[in-house]
N, C-alpha and C positions, 0 to 999 in steps of 0.2 A: 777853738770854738767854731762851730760850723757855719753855715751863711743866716743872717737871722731876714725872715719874713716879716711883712706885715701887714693885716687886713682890717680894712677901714669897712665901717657899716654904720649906718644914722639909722636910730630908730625911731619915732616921732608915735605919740598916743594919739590916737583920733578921737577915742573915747568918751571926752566929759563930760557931751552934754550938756544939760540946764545946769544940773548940780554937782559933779563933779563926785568923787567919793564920799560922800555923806554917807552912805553906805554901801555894805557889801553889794547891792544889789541897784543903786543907783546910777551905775557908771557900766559902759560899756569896756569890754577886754580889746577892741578892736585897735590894731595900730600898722604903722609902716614902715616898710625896711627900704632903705634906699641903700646901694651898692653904686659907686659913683663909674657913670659911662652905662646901667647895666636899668633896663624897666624895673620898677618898684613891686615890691611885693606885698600882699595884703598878709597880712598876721593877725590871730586873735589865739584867744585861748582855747583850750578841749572847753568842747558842746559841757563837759561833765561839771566843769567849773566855768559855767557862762560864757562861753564863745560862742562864735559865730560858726558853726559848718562847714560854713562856704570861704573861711581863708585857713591860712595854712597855719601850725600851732608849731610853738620851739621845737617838742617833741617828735614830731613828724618830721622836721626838716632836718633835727638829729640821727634819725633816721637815715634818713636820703644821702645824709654825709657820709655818713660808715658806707653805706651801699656806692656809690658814687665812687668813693676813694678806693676801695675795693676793687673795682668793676678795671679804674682808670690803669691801677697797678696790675692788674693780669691782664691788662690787653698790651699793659709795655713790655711785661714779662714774656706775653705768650711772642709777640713778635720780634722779641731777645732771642725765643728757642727755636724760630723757624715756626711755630703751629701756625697756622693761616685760621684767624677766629674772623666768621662771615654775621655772627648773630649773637646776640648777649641781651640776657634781661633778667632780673630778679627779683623776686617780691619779699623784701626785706619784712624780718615782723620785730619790733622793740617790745618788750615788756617792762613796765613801768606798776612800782608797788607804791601805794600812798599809804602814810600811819595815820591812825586813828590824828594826832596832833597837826594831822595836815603836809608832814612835808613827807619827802617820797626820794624816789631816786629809781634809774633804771636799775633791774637786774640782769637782764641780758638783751643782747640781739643778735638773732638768726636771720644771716643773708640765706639766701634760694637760690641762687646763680646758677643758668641756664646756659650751657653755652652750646654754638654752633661752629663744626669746623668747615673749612672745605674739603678738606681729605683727610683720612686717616692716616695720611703721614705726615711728616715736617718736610721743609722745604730741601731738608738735605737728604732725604726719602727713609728717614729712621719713624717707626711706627709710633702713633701715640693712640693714647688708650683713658679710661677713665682716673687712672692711678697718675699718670702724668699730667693730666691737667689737675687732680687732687694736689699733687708737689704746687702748682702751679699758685692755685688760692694757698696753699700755706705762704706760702713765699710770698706773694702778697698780702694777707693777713700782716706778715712780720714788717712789711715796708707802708703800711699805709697809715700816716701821718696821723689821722683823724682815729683809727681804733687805738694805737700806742697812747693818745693823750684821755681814755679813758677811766674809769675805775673800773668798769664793770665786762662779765666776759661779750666777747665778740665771734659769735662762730658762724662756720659757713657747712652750709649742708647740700653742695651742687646735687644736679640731678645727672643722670647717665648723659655723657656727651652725645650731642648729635651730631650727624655725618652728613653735610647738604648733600642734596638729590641733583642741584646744577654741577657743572662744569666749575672746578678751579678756577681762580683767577691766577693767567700767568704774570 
């Protein structure tokens, strides 16, 4: 068996107001997440089922985890293969189906991952191209913690690599 992890998070309801759940509509979705050493985070639910906008929802930060895991595995991958990556960003999209019964489930997410290199070649001067950094999100996809412990698919759809206009970093 391999090394086992484990992650601590409090979540605390801010919600209850005067009344508390007396009804669906009495009670705030509002609450906190504390991450011990780390600033608290505001949570509520989707605006669609009574949140608040302005904090962050499960499904969003679901989100940000596939994207994030993702991002972290191809920046260890690419500087495993030599690629010198200067820029990264992606605008992940989750989609989420709810049944008429109310309960739901993701069906998919598509990462966007943008990447920057310094040069068009690796550090041992062998060429890299958009197929190689393509290898690069697979092979990421397959090591990233957070999509393997899904049900639903996880795919990545980069854009054509870019080539910074500065100077390499030696």
């Amino acid at each position: 068996m391999g090394l086992l992890h484990t992650y601590d998070v409090d979540v605390t309801w801010t919600g209850a107001g005067e009344s508390g759940t007396t009804s669906y509509t009495s009670y705030s979705r509002d609450h906190e997440v504390d991450f011990p050493g780390k600033p608290r985070l505001l949570g509520s639910a989707d605006p669609s089922f009574r949140g608040d906008p302005t904090r962050y929802t499960p499904e969003e930060l679901l989100v940000a985890a596939l994207s994030q895991c993702h991002m972290l595995w191809f920046l260890h991958l690419a500087s495993s293969d030599g690629v010198v990556v200067i820029g990264y960003s992606d605008r992940a999209t989750g989609t989420m189906r709810v049944e008429a019964a109310g309960h739901g489930q993701f069906t998919q997410v598509v990462l966007h991952p943008s990447v920057t290199v310094a040069s068009p070649v690796r550090l041992d001067g062998r060429p890299i191209g958009d197929e190689d950094l393509g290898e690069l999100h697979a092979r990421a996809h397959e090591h990233c913690f957070i999509a393997r412990s899904v049900s639903f698919p996880v795919r990545h759809d980069p854009a054509p690599m870019r080539v910074s206009q500065v100077a390499a970093p030696s």
